[in-house]
C-alpha positions in Angstrom: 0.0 0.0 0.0 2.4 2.4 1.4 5.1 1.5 -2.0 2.2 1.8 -4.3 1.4 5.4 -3.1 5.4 5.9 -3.5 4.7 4.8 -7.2 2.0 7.2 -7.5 4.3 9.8 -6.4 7.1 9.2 -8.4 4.8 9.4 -11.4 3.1 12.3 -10.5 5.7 14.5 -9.8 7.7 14.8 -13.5 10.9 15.6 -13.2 10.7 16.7 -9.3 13.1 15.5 -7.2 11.9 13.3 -4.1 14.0 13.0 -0.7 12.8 9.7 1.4 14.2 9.3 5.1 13.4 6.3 7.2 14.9 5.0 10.2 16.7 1.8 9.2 18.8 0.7 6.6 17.1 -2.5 6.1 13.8 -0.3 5.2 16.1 1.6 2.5 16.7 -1.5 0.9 13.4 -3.0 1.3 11.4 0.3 -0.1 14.0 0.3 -3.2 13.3 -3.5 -4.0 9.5 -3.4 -3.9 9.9 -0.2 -5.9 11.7 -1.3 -8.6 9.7 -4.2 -9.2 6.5 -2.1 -10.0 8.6 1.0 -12.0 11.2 1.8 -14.1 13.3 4.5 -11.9 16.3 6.2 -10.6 17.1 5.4 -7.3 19.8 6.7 -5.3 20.8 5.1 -2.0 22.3 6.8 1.2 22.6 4.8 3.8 25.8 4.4 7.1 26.5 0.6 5.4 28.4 3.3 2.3 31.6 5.1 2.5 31.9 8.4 2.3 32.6 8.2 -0.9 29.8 6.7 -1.8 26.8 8.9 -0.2 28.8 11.9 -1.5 28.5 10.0 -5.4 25.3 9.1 -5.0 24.2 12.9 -3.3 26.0 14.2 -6.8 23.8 11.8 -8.8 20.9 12.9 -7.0 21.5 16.5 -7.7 22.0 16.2 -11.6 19.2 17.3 -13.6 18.9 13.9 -15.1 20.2 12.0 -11.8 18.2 9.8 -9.9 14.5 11.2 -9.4 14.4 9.5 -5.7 16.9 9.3 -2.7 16.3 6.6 0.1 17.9 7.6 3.1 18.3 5.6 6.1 18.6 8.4 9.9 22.0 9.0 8.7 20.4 11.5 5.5 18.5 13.2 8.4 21.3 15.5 9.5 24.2 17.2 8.0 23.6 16.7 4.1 21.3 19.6 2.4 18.7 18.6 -0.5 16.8 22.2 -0.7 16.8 21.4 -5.0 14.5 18.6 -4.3 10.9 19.9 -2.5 9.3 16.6 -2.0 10.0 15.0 0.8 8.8 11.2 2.2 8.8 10.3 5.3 8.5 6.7 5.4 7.9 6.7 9.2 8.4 9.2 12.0 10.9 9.4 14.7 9.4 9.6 18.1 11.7 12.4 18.7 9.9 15.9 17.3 13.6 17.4 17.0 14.6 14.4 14.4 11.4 15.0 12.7 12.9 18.4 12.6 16.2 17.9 11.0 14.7 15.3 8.9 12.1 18.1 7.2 15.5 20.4 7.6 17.4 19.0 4.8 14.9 20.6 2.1 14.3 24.2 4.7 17.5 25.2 2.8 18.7 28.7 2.0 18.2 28.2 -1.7 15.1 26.4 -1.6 13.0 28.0 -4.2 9.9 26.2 -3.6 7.1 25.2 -1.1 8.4 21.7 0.6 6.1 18.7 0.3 5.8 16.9 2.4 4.5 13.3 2.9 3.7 10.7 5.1 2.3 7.6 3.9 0.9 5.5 6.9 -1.5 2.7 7.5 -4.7 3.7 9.6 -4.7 2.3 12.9 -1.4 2.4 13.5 1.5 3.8 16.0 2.5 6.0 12.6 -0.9 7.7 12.7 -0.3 8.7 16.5 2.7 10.3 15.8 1.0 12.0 12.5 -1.5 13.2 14.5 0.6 14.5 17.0 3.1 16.3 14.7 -0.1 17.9 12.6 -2.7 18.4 15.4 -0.6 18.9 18.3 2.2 20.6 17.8 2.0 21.6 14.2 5.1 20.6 13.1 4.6 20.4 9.2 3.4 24.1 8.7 5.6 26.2 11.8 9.1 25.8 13.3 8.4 24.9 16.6 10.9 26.3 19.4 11.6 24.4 22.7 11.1 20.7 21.1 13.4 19.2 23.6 11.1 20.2 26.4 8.1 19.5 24.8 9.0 15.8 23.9 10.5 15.3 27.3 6.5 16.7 28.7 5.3 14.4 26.9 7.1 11.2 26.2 5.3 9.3 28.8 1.7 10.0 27.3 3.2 9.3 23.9 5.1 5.8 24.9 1.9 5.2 26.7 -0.3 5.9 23.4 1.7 3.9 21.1 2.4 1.0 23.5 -1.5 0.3 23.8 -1.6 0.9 19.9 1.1 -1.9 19.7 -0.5 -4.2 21.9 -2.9 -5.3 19.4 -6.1 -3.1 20.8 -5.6 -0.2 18.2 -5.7 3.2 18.6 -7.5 4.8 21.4 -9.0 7.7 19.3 -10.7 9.1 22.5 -6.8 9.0 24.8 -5.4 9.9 21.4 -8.4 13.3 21.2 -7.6 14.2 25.0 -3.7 13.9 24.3 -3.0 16.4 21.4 -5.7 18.7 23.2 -3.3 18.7 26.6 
């Protein structure tokens, strides 16, 4: 579901440039495998099992007009390395941590960005991704506002959160009312 939307994307978006980040390496490799077995594309890796070398190549290739159109990062292309020509960016899944969310989305808030940043976050209903989505939209409005004191607020509330996603994780589901009475804290 979640790689056909990533098709959908990729073919929706011409020649745009599209910057994915998810937590593992194993995911990078997963997403570009299922990917390239439903569409013909260029796909750039960057993930901590490269050199150097390598992530530096492939960020080059990335940035060429005709380069690859998508880059799969693993955490390690959430900090440090700036993609402000590309303004799509996927996020495969969500840190728990609102100030890694925040240097994820800050590797397309460039100086020289030229456009709007799109951003998006395909996620399966029900699950501890639509917690944090909700969270990050609803409750803290990360996607539209730079958000100052994140370290506080995620220490505040981390327990709540843990607490939200465990019980989502247990095999009950969301609790949609706990979830209601927890962004509106």
């Amino acid at each position: 579901l979640r790689i056909t939307f990533l098709k959908q994307l990729v073919e929706s978006t011409g020649p745009e440039k599209i910057l994915l980040i998810c937590t593992s390496l194993e995911k990078t490799l997963e997403i570009e495998k299922a990917l390239k077995q439903i569409i013909n594309v260029k796909v750039a890796q960057f993930n901590e099992k490269m050199s150097l070398l390598q992530r530096d190549r492939n960020a080059a290739w990335f940035s060429e007009k005709n380069g690859a159109k998508l880059m799969i990062c693993s955490e390690i292309g959430s900090e440090g390395r700036n993609f402000q020509f590309a303004n799509h960016l996927v996020l495969f899944d969500l840190p728990l941590n609102p100030e890694l969310l925040e240097q994820r989305i800050g590797r397309l808030d460039r100086i020289g960005q030229t456009r709007d940043i799109q951003i998006h976050i395909p996620f399966i209903k029900g699950s501890s991704q639509e917690i944090l989505v909700t969270w990050y939209s609803a409750g803290i409005d990360m996607f539209t506002n730079n958000i100052s004191g994140l370290h506080h607020i995620f220490k505040k509330f981390l327990p709540d959160l843990k607490e939200l996603i465990e019980y989502s994780l247990s095999g009950k589901g969301i609790s949609y009312k706990r979830l209601d009475k927890f962004i509106t804290a």
